[in-house]
C-alpha positions in Angstrom: -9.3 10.0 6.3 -10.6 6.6 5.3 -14.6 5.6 6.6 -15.7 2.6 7.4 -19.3 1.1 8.1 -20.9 -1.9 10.4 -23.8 -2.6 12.3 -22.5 -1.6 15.1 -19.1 0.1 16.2 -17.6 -3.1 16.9 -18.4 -4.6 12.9 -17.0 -1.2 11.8 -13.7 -1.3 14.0 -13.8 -4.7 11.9 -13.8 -3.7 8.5 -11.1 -1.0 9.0 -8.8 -3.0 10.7 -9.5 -5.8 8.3 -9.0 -3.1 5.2 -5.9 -2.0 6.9 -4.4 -5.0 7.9 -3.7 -4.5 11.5 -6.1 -5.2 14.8 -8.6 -3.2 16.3 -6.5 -2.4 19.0 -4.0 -0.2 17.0 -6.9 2.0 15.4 -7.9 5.5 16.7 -11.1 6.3 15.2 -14.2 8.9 15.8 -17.7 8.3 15.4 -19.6 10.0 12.4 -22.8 8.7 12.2 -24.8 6.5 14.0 -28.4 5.2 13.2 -30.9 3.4 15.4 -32.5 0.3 13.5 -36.3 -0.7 14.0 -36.1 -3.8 16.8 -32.1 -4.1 16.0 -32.9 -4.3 11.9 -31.0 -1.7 9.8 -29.0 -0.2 12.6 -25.7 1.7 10.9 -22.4 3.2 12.5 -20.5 4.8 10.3 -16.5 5.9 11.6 -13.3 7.3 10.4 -10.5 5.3 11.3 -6.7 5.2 10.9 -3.7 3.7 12.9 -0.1 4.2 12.9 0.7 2.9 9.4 -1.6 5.4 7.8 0.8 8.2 9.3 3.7 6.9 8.2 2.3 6.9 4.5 0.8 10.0 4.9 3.8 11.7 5.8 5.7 9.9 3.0 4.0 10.4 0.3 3.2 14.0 1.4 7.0 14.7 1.4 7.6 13.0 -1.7 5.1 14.8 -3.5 6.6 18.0 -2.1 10.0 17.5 -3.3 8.6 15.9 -6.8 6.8 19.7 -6.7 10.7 21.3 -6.5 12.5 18.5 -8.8 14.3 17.4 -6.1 15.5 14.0 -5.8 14.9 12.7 -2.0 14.7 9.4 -0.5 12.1 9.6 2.2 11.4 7.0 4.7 9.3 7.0 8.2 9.2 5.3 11.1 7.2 5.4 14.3 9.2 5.1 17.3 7.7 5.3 20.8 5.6 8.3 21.0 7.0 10.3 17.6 7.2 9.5 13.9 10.8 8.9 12.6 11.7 10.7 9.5 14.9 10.2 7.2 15.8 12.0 4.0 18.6 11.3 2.3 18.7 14.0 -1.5 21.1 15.1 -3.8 22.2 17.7 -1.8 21.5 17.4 1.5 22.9 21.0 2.9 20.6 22.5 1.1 18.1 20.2 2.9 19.8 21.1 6.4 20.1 24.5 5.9 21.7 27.0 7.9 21.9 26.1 11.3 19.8 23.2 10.5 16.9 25.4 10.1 15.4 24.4 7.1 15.1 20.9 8.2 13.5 22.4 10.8 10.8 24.2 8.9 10.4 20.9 6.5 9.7 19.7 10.1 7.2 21.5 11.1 5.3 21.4 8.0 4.9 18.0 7.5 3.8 18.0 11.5 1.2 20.5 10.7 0.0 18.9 8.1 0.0 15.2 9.4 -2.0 16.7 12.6 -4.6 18.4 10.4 -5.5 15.5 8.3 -5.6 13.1 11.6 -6.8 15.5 13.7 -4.3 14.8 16.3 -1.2 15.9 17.5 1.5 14.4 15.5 5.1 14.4 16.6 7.5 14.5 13.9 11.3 14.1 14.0 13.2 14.6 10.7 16.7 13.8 10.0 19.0 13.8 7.1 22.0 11.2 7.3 22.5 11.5 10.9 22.4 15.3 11.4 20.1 15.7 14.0 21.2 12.8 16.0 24.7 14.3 16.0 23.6 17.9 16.8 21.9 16.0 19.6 25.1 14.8 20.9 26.3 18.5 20.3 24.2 19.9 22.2 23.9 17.3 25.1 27.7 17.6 25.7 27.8 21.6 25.6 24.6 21.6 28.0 26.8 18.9 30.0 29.5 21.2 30.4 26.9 24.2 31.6 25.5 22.0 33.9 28.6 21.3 35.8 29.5 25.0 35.9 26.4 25.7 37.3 27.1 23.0 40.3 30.4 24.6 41.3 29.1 28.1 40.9 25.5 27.8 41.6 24.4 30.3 39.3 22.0 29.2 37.2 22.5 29.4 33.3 20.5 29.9 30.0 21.2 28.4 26.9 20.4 29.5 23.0 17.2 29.3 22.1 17.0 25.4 20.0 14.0 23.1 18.9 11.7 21.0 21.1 12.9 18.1 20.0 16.7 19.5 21.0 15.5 20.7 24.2 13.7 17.3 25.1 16.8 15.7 24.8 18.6 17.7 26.9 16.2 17.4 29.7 16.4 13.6 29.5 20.4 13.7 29.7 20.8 16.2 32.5 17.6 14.8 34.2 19.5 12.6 36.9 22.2 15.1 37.2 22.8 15.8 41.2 21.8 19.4 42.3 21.1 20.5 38.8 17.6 20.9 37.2 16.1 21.9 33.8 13.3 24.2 32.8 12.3 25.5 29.3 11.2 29.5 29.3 10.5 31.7 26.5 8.1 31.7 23.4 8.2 30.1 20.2 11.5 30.7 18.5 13.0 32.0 21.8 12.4 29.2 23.4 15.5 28.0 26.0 16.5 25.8 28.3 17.9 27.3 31.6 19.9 25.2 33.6 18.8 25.7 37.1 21.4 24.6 40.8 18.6 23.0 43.0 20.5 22.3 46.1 17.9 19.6 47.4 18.1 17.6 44.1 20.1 14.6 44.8 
């Protein structure tokens, strides 16, 4: 991560955001130094900064560099979009990308998140998707935990479904989350992690 120096932490918010092009108010930054001048003269703060561009290139290049490492030929191109980073790939073979089940997407995933959250010291949310995939095994899996859902209001027995992702499982809470009488919890550990679709009489 990039350090920058000022006088004081407002000159040093400066010169990052200057270096980076953006404004002070998009960098996160931590302190790493700071030194105490005689009568104001020679005081120092030193920080490390970055801001949402530097993830994005971060997690391009590291990806590219990756599949350079493989001699794989993969576009890759990220985006932030409201609290999570974006991430398309589009290769020569993009099954092999997907995997089965879409599970080595998954694991390109949650390297590249590891990774990103490491060097930024940060939680990083990644989403990766190749051509589409993901956002059409969202509608997959949205329509299948619809039709649950409204099994579960006629019979009130509650249901569990497969275990899936986070990011599969946060989209399912958000569709069924105005549902009447029907409410969502996630239980389990890591790869078992489910969503069980729960009758709440008193939900309206």
């Amino acid at each position: 991560m990039e350090r920058y120096e000022g006088k004081n932490l407002d000159e040093a918010l400066e010169n990052a955001a200057k270096s980076k092009g953006c404004s002070k108010e998009e960098l996160t930054y931590n302190v790493i130094s700071e030194k105490q001048g005689l009568f104001g003269f020679g005081s120092k703060v030193e920080i490390e900064a970055f801001f949402d561009g530097d993830i994005e290139n971060f997690i391009i290049k590291y990806l590219t560099t990756y599949f350079d490492g493989i001699e794989m030929q993969v576009d890759v191109k990220c985006k932030k979009e409201d609290y999570y980073f974006k991430v398309e790939l589009d290769g020569e073979n993009n099954a092999i990308l997907i995997g089965k089940k879409g599970q080595t997407l998954q694991d390109i995933n949650n390297v590249v998140k590891a990774a990103a959250s490491s060097v930024f010291k940060k939680r990083v949310i990644v989403v990766s998707d190749i051509n589409g995939y993901k956002e059409e095994k969202y509608h997959k899996e949205c329509s299948m935990a619809l039709r649950v859902a409204k099994t579960v209001q006629k019979t009130k027995i509650n249901a569990s479904l497969d275990p899936m992702p986070n990011d599969e499982r946060k989209a399912i809470h958000s569709y069924l989350v105005n549902m009447p009488r029907i409410r969502t919890v996630s239980e389990g550990d890591g790869k078992e992690r489910h969503i069980v679709i729960v009758y709440d009489e008193n939900k309206h």
